[in-house]
One Martini backbone bead per residue (centre of mass of N, CA, C, O) as a GRO file, in nm:
protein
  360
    1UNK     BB    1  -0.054   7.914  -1.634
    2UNK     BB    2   0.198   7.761  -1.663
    3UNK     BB    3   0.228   7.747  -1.306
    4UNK     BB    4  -0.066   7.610  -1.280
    5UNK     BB    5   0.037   7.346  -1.417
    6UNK     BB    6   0.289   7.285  -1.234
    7UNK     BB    7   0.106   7.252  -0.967
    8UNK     BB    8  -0.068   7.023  -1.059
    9UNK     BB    9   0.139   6.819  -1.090
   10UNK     BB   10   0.281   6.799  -0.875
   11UNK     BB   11   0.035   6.728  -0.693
   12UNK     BB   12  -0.021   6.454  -0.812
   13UNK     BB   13   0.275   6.332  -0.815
   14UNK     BB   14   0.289   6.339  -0.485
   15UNK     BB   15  -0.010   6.161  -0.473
   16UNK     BB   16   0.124   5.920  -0.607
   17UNK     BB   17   0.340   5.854  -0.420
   18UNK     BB   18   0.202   5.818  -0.162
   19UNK     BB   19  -0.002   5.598  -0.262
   20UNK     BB   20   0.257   5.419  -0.358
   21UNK     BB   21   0.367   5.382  -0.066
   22UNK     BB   22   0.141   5.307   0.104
   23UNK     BB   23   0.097   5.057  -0.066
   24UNK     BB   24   0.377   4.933   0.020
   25UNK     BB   25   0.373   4.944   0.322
   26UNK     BB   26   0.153   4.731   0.330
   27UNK     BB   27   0.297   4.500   0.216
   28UNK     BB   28   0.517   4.445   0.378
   29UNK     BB   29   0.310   4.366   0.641
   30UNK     BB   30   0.281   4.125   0.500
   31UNK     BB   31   0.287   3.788   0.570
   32UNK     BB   32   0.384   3.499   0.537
   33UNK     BB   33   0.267   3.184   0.556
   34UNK     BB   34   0.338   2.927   0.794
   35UNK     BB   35   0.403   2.620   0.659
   36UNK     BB   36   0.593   2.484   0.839
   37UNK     BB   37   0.427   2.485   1.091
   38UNK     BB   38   0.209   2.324   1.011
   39UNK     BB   39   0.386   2.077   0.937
   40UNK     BB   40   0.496   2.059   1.242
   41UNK     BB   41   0.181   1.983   1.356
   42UNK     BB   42   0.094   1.751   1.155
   43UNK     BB   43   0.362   1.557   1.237
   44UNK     BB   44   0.365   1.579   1.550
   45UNK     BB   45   0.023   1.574   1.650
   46UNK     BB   46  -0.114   1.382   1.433
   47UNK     BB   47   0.071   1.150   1.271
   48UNK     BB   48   0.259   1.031   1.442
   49UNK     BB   49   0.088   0.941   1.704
   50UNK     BB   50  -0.110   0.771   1.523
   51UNK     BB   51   0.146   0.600   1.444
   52UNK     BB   52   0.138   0.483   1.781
   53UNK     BB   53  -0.140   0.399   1.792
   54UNK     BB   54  -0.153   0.200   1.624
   55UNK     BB   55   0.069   0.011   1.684
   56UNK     BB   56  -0.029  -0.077   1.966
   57UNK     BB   57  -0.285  -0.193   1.856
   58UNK     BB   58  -0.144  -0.418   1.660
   59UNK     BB   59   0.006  -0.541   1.907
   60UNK     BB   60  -0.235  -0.614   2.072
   61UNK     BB   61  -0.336  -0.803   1.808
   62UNK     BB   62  -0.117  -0.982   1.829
   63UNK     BB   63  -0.108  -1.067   2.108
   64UNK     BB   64  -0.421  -1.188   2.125
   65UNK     BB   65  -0.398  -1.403   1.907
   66UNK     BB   66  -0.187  -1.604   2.094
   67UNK     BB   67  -0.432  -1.637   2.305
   68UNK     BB   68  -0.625  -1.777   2.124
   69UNK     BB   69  -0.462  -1.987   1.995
   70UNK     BB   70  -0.427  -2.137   2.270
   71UNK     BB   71  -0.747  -2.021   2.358
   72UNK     BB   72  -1.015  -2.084   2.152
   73UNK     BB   73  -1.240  -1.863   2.260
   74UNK     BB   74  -1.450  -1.615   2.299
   75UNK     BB   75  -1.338  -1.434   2.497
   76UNK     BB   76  -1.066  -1.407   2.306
   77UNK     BB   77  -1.226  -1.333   2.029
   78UNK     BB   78  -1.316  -1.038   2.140
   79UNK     BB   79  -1.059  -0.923   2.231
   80UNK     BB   80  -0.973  -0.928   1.909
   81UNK     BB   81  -1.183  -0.748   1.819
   82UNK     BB   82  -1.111  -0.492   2.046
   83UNK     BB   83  -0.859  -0.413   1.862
   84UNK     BB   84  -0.901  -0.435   1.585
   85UNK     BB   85  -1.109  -0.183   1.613
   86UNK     BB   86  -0.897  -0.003   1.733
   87UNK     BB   87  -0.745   0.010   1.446
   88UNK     BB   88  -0.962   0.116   1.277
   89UNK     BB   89  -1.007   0.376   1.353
   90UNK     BB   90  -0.730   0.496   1.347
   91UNK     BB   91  -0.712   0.431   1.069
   92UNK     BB   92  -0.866   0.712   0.974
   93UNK     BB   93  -0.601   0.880   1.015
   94UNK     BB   94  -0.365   0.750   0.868
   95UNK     BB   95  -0.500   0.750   0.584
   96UNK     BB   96  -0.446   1.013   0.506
   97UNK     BB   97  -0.178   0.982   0.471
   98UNK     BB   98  -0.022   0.907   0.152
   99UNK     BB   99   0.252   0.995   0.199
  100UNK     BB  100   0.547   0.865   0.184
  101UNK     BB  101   0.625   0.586   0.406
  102UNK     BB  102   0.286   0.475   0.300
  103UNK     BB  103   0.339   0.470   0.002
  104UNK     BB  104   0.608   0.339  -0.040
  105UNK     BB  105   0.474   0.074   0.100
  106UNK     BB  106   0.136   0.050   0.022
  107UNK     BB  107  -0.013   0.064   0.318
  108UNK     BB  108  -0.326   0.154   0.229
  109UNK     BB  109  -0.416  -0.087   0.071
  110UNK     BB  110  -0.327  -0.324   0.266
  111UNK     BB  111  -0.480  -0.244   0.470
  112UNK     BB  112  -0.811  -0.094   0.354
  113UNK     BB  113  -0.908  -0.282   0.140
  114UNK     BB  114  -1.200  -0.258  -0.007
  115UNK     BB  115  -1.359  -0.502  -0.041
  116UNK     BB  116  -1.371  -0.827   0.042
  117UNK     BB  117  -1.249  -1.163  -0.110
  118UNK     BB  118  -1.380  -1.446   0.008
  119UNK     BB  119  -1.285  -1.642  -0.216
  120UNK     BB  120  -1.012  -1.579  -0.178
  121UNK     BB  121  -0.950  -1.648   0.093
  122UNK     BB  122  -1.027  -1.917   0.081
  123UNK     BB  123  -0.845  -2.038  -0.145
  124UNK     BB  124  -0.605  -1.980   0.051
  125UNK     BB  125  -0.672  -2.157   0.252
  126UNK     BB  126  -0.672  -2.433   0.069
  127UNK     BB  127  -0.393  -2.382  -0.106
  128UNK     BB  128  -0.165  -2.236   0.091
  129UNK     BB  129  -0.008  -2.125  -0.156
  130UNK     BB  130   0.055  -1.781  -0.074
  131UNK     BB  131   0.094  -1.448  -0.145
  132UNK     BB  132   0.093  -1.140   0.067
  133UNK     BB  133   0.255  -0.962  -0.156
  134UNK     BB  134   0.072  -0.937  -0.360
  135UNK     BB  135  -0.182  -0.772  -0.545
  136UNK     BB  136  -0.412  -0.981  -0.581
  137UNK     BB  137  -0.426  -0.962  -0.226
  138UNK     BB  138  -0.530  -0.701  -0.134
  139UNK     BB  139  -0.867  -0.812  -0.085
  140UNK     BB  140  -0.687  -1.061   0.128
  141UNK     BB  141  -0.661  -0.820   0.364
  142UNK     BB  142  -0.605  -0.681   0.596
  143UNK     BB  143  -0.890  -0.560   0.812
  144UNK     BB  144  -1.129  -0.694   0.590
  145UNK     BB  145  -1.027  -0.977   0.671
  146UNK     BB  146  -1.061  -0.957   0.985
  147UNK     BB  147  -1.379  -0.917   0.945
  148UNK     BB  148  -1.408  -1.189   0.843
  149UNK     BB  149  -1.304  -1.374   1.004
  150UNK     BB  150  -1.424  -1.262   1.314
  151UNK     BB  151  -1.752  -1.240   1.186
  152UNK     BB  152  -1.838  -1.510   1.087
  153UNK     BB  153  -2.070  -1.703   1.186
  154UNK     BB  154  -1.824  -1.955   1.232
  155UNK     BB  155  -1.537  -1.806   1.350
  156UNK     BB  156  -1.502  -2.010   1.620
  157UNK     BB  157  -1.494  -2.316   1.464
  158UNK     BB  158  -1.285  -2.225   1.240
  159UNK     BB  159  -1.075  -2.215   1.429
  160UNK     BB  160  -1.079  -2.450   1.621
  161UNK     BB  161  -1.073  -2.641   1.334
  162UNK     BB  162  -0.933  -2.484   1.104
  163UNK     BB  163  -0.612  -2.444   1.066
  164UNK     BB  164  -0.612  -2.266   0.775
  165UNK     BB  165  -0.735  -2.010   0.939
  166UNK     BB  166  -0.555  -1.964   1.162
  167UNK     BB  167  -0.292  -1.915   0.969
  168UNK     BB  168  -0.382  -1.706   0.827
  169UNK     BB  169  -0.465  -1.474   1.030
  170UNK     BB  170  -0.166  -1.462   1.129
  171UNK     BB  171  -0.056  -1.351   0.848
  172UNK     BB  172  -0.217  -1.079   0.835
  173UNK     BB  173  -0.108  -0.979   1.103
  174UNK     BB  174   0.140  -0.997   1.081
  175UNK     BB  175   0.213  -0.838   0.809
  176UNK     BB  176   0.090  -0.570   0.932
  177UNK     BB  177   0.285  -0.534   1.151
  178UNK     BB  178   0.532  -0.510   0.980
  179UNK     BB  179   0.435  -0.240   0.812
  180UNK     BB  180   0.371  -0.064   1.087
  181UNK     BB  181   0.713  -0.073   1.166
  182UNK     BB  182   0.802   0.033   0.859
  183UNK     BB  183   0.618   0.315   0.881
  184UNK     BB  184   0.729   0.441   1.170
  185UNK     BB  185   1.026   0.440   1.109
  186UNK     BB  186   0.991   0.619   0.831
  187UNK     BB  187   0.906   0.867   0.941
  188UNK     BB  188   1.143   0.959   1.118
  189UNK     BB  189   1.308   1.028   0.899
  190UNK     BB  190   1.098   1.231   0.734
  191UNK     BB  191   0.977   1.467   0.868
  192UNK     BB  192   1.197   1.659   0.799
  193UNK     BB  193   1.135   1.665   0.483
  194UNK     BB  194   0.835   1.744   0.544
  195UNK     BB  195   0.869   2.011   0.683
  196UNK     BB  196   1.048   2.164   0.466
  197UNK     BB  197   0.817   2.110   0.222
  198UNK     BB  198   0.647   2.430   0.124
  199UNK     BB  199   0.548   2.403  -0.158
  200UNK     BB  200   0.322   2.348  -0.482
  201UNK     BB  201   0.426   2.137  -0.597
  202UNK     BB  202   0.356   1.817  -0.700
  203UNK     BB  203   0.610   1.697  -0.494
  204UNK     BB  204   0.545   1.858  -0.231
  205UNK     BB  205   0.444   1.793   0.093
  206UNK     BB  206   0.208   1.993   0.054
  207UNK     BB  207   0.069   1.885  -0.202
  208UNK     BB  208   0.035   1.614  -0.117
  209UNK     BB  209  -0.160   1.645   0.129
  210UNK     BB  210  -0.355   1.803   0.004
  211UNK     BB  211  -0.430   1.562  -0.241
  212UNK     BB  212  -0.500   1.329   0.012
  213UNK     BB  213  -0.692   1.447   0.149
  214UNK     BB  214  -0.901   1.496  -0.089
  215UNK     BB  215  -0.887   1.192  -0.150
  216UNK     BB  216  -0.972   1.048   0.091
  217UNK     BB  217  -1.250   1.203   0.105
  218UNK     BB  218  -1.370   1.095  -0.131
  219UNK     BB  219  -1.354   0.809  -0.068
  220UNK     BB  220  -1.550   0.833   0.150
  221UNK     BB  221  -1.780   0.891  -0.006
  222UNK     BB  222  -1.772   0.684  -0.210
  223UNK     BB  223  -1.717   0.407  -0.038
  224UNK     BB  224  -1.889   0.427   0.190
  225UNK     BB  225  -2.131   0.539   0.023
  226UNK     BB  226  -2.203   0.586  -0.260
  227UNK     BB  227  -2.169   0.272  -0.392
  228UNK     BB  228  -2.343   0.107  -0.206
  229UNK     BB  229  -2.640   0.318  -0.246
  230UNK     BB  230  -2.593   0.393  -0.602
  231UNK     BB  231  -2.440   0.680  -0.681
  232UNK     BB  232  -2.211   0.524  -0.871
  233UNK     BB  233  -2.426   0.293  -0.997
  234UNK     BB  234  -2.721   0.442  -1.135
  235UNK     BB  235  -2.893   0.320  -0.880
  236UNK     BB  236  -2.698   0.066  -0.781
  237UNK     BB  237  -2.667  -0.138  -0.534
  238UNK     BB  238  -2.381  -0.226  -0.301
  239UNK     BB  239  -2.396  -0.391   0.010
  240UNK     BB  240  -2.078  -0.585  -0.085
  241UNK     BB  241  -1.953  -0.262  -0.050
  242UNK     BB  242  -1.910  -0.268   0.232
  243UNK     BB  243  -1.769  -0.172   0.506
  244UNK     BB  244  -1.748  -0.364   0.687
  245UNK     BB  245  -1.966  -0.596   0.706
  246UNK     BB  246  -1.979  -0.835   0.937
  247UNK     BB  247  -1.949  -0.608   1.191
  248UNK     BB  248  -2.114  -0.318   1.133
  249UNK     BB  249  -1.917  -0.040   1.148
  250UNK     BB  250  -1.943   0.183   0.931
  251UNK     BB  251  -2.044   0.423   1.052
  252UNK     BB  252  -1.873   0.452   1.228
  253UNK     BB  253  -1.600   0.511   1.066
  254UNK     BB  254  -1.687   0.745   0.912
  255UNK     BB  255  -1.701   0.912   1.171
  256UNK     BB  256  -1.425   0.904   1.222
  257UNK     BB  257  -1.294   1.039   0.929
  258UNK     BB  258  -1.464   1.309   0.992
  259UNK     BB  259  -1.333   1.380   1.256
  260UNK     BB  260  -1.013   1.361   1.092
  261UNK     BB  261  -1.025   1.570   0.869
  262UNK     BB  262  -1.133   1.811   1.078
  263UNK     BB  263  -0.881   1.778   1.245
  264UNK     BB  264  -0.673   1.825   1.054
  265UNK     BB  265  -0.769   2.086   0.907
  266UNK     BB  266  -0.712   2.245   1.234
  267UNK     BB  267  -0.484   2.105   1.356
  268UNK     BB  268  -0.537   1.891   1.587
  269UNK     BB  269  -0.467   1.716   1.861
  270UNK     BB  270  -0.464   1.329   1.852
  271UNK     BB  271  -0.433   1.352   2.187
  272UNK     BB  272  -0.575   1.614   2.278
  273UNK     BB  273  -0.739   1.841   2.042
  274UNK     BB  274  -0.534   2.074   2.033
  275UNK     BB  275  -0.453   2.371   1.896
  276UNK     BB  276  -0.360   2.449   1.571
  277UNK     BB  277  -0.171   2.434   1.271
  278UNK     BB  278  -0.437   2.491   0.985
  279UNK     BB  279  -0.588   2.521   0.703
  280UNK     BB  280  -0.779   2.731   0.839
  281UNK     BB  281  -0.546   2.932   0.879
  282UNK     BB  282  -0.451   2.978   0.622
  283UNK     BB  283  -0.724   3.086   0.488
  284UNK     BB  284  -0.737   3.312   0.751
  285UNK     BB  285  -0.491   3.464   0.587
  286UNK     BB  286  -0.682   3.455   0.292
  287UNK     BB  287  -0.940   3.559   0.382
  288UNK     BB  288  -1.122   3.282   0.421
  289UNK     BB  289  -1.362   3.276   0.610
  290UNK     BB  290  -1.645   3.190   0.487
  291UNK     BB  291  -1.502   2.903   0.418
  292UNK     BB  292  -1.420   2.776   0.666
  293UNK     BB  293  -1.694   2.782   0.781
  294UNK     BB  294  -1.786   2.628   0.548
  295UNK     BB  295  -1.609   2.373   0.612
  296UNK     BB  296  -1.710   2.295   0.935
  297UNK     BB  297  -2.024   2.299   0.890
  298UNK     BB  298  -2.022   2.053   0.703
  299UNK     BB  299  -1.865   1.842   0.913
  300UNK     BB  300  -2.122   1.870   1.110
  301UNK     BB  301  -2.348   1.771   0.942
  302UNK     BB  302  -2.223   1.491   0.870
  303UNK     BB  303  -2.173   1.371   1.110
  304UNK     BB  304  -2.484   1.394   1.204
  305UNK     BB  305  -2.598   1.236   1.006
  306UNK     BB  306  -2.421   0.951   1.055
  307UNK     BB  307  -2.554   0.961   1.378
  308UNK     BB  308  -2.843   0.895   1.309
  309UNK     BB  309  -2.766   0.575   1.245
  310UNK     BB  310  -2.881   0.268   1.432
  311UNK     BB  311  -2.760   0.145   1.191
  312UNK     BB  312  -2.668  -0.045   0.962
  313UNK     BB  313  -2.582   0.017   0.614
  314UNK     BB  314  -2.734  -0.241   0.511
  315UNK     BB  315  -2.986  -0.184   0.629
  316UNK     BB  316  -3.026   0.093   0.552
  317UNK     BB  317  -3.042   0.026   0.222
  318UNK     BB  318  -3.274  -0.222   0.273
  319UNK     BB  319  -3.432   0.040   0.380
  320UNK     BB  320  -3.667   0.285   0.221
  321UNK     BB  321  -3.695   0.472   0.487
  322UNK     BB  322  -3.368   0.544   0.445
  323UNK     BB  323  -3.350   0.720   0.175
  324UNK     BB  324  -3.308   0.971   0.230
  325UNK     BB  325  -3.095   0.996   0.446
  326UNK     BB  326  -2.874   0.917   0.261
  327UNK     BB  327  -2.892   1.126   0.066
  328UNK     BB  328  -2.857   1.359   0.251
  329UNK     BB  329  -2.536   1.249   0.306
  330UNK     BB  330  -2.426   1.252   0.026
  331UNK     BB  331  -2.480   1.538  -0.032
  332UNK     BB  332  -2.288   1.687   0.172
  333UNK     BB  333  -2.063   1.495   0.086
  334UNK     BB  334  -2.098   1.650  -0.216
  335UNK     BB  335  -2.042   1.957  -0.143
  336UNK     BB  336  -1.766   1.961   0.004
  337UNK     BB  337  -1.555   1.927  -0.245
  338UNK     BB  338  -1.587   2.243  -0.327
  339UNK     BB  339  -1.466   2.346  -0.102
  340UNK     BB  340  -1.172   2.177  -0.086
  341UNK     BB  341  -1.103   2.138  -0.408
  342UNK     BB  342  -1.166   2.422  -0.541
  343UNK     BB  343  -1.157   2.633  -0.322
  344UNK     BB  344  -0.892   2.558  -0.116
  345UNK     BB  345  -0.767   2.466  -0.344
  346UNK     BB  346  -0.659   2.757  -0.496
  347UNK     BB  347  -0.609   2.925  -0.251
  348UNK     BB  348  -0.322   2.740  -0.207
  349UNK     BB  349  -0.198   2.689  -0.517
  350UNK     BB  350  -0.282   2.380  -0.571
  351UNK     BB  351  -0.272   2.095  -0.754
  352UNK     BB  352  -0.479   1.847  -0.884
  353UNK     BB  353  -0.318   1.529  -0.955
  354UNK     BB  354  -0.558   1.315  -0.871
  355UNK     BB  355  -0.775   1.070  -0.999
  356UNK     BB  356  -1.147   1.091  -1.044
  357UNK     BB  357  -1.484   0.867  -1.146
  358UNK     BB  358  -1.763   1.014  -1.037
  359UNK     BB  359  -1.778   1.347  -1.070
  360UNK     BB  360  -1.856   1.469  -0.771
   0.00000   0.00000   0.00000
């Protein structure tokens, strides 16, 4: 009796020996996932690349500027709008990295901050005497003070005619350019301390990513499009408050944005779309197939739906009949952030640290 008690504890422990080698050798095979290559990905083929082609666009905006004042006609007023433009676009990608030297910078807000303080630009032109690095002017510089400059109704008039108007224009223009330059030249040297950096820690560069990622798109949601809608102001509409509003290219913007999100999170390659290691790449190495999924299908849904729109975004607010569509796109846009904010930051192991007042 006391024989066959001693072969079935062997026996037992042989077995848990056993099965407890097998489950270690099956985890020494598992890799950890290599956040360095993301980053050296997303460094190498996505900010750096956008931030050379922001640049030569604001310097061909620099240069057109040059062309126009010497020789201020409607063709060349256009040739600078369609620079601007083109600043504007690629600017959906740029913004999206604020850490490093462009937040060290503050340039997300002075290039981008809208709407535009239409009232203080004009008192900024009347009284000569103005600032454009104090913070009162976040809101009369940037790319939507060259909205409200270069399209207002008779703003080519206003050129011809108003030295302090033409002023004004050179001063946000140079200011854009020198800030673009001294935020590309600091990349050049962050670059490498960016690779390097992959913790999850609330300073290091992956949760920095992480966490601007993150509030990008919420800012895409709410200010793109939430707030002008009514959907963050209780119900009260604020087409006000449209980005680009005097150009009218609101929604060609949100589009790019989704488009520069959704190319981000795959790691896709900004000068020729090509497949790169982006957090698509962790969540499946973290087997979140089916959140992958749903989150690249969700930004297809969304872009889909944005690009549904043939009006400005501020026509669109105006009619009644476009009340439903508003709604399904900001619904969409508001589905997204559980997937991004609570569920991939999370797989992740990243803490979300910027406060947002929306309630999501």
């Amino acid at each position: 009796m006391l024989k066959r008690a001693v072969g079935f504890i062997l026996i037992i422990s042989v077995g848990l020996f056993y099965s407890c080698k097998d489950k270690k050798d099956k985890d020494s095979d598992k890799v950890d996932f290599n956040k360095g290559a993301l980053l050296e990905n997303v460094s190498g083929n996505i900010i750096v690349p956008a931030l050379a082609q922001f640049n030569g666009e604001v310097s061909d905006l620099k240069s057109s500027f040059v062309t126009f004042k010497n020789d201020p006609t409607n063709v060349n007023l256009e040739v600078m709008k369609s620079h601007w433009k083109a600043s504007y676009l690629t600017w959906q990608t740029v913004k999206i990295f604020d850490f490093g030297p462009v937040r060290l910078n503050g340039f997300k807000s002075a290039t981008g901050t809208y709407p535009v303080d239409t009232a203080k630009v004009q008192a900024n032109m009347t009284n000569g005497a103005y600032n454009l690095a104090t913070i009162s002017n976040l809101d009369a510089i940037g790319l939507n003070a060259l909205d409200y400059l270069f399209y207002k109704s008779n703003a080519l008039s206003e050129f011809q005619n108003t030295p302090a108007y033409m002023q004004y224009a050179e001063d946000v223009i140079g200011k854009l350019y020198n800030e673009t330059q001294t935020v590309v030249n600091g990349w050049n040297s962050y670059q490498s301390t960016f690779n390097a950096s992959t913790g999850t820690s609330s300073t290091s560069a992956f949760s920095e990513f992480v966490n601007e990622f993150n509030r990008d798109y919420e800012l895409a949601k709410t200010a793109k499009i939430g707030i002008p809608i009514g959907k963050a102001n209780l119900g009260l509409v604020k087409p006000e408050y449209v980005e680009a509003r005097f150009s009218g290219i609101s929604f060609e913007l949100l589009i790019e944005s989704i488009k520069a999100l959704k190319a981000t999170y795959n790691g896709n390659s900004f000068i020729n779309g090509a497949n790169g290691i982006g957090f698509s790449n962790y969540l499946v190495h973290l087997e979140k197939i089916n959140l992958d999924d749903l989150i690249n299908q969700k930004f297809n849904i969304i872009q889909s739906k944005a690009e549904g729109f043939s009006v400005t975004l501020e026509t669109a607010i105006n009619d009644p009949s476009m009340q439903n569509q508003l709604d399904e796109l900001y619904l969409h846009l508001q589905q997204q952030v559980v997937n991004i904010k609570t569920d991939m930051t999370s797989a992740f192991g990243v803490l979300i640290t910027y406060q947002d007042n929306d309630g999501d």
